[in-house]
Rosetta silent file (secondary structure, phi, psi, omega in degrees, C-alpha in Angstrom):
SEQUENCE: XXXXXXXXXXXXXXXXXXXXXXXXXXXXXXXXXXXXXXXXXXXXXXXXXXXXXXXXXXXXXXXXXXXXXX
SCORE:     score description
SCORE:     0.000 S_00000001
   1 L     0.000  151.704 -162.046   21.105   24.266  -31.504 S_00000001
   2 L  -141.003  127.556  179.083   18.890   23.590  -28.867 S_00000001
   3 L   -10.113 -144.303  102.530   19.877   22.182  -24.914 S_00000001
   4 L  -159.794  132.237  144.484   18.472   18.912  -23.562 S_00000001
   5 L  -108.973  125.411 -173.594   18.635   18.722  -20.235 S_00000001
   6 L   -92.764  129.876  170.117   18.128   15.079  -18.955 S_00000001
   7 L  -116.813  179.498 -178.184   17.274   14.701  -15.693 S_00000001
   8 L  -109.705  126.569 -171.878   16.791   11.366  -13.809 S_00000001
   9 L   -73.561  -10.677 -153.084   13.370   10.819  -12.541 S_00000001
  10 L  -131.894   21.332 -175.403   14.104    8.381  -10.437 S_00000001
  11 L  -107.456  165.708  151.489   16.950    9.486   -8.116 S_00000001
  12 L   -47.747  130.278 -150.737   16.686   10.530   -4.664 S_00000001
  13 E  -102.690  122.670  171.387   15.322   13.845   -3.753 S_00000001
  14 E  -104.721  148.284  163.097   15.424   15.984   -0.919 S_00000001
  15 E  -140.473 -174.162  170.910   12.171   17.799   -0.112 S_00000001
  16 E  -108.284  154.501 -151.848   10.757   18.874    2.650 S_00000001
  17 L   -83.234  161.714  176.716    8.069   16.167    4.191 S_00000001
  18 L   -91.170   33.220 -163.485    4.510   17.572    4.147 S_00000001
  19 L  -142.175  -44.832 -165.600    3.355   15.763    7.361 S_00000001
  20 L  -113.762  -44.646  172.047    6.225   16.652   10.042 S_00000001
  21 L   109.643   24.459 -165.897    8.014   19.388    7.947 S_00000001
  22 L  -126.716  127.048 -170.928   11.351   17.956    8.159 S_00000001
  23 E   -78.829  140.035 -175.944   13.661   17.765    5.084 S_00000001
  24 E  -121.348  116.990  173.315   14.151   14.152    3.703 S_00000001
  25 E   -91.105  122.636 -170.492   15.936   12.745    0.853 S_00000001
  26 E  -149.406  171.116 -170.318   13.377   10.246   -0.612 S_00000001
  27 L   -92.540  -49.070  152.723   12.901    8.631   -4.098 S_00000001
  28 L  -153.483  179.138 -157.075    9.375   10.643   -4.550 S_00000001
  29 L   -48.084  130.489  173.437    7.115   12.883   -3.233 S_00000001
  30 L   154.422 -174.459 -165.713    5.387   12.100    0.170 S_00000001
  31 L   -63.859  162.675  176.575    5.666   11.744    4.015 S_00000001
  32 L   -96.191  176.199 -132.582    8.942   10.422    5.011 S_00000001
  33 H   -68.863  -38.305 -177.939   10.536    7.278    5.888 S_00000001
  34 H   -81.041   -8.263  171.887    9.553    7.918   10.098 S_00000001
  35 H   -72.086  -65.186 -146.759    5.854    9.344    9.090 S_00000001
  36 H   -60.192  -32.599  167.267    5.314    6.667    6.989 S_00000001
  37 H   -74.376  -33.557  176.150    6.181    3.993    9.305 S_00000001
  38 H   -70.242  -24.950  163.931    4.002    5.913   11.788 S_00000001
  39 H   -80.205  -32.708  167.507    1.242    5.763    9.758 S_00000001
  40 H   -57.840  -20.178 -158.428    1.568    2.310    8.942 S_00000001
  41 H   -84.986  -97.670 -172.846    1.536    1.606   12.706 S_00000001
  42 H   -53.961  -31.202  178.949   -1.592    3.574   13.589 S_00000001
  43 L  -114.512   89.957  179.797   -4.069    3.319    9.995 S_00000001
  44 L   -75.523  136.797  167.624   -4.154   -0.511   10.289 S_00000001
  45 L  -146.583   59.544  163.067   -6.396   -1.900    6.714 S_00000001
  46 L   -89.351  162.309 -110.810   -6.904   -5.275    8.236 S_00000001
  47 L  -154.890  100.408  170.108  -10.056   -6.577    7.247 S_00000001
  48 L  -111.611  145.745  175.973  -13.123   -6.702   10.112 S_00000001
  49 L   -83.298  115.714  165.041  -16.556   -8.529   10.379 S_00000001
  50 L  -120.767  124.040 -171.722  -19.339   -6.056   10.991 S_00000001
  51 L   -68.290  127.133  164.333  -22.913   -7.320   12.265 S_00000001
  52 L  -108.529  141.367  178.989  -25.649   -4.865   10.336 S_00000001
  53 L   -66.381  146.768 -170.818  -28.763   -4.682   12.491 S_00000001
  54 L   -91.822  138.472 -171.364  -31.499   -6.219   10.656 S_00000001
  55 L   -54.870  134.480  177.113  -33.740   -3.908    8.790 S_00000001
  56 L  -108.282  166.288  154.835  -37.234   -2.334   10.659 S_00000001
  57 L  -109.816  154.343 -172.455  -39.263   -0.038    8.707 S_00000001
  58 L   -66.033  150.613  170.772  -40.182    3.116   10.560 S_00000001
  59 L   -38.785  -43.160  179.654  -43.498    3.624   12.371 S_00000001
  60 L   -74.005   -4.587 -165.162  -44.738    6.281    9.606 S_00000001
  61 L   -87.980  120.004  162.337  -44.172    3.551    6.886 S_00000001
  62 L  -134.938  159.882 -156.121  -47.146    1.792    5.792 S_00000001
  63 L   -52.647  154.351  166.061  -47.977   -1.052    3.779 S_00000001
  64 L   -77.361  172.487 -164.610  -49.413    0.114    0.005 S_00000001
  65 L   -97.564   17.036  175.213  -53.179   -0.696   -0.841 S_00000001
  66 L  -109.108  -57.998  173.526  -51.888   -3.448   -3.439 S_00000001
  67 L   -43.873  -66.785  177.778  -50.099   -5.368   -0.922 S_00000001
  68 L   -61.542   -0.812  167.517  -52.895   -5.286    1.311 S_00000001
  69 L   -39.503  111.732  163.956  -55.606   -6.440   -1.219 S_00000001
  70 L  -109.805    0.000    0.000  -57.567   -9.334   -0.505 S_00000001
């Protein structure tokens, strides 16, 4: 005859958190409920408009002898 042991993947946990080091009962693995709000706080992924400088070419760059053809 052979066991089964069922377990439920999906209950609460305790572990300890990997960020502060403090044990937490959470549903799964990862920083806990006060890191996580602290991270949410501080790593913002709002969406910004950034100006790119318009392309120069450097001083050693010169034109090829096709371009310059007349």
């Amino acid at each position: 005859m052979s066991s089964v042991i069922k377990v439920d993947v999906l209950a609460d946990q305790e572990i300890i958190c990997p960020r502060c080091a403090n044990t937490a009962v959470v549903r799964f693995y990862g920083p806990c409920d006060p890191c996580r709000d602290q991270l949410r706080a501080t790593l913002s992924n709002e969406s910004q408009d950034i100006q790119a400088d318009e392309y120069e070419p450097k001083m050693n760059v010169t034109p090829n002898a096709v371009a310059t053809k007349d």
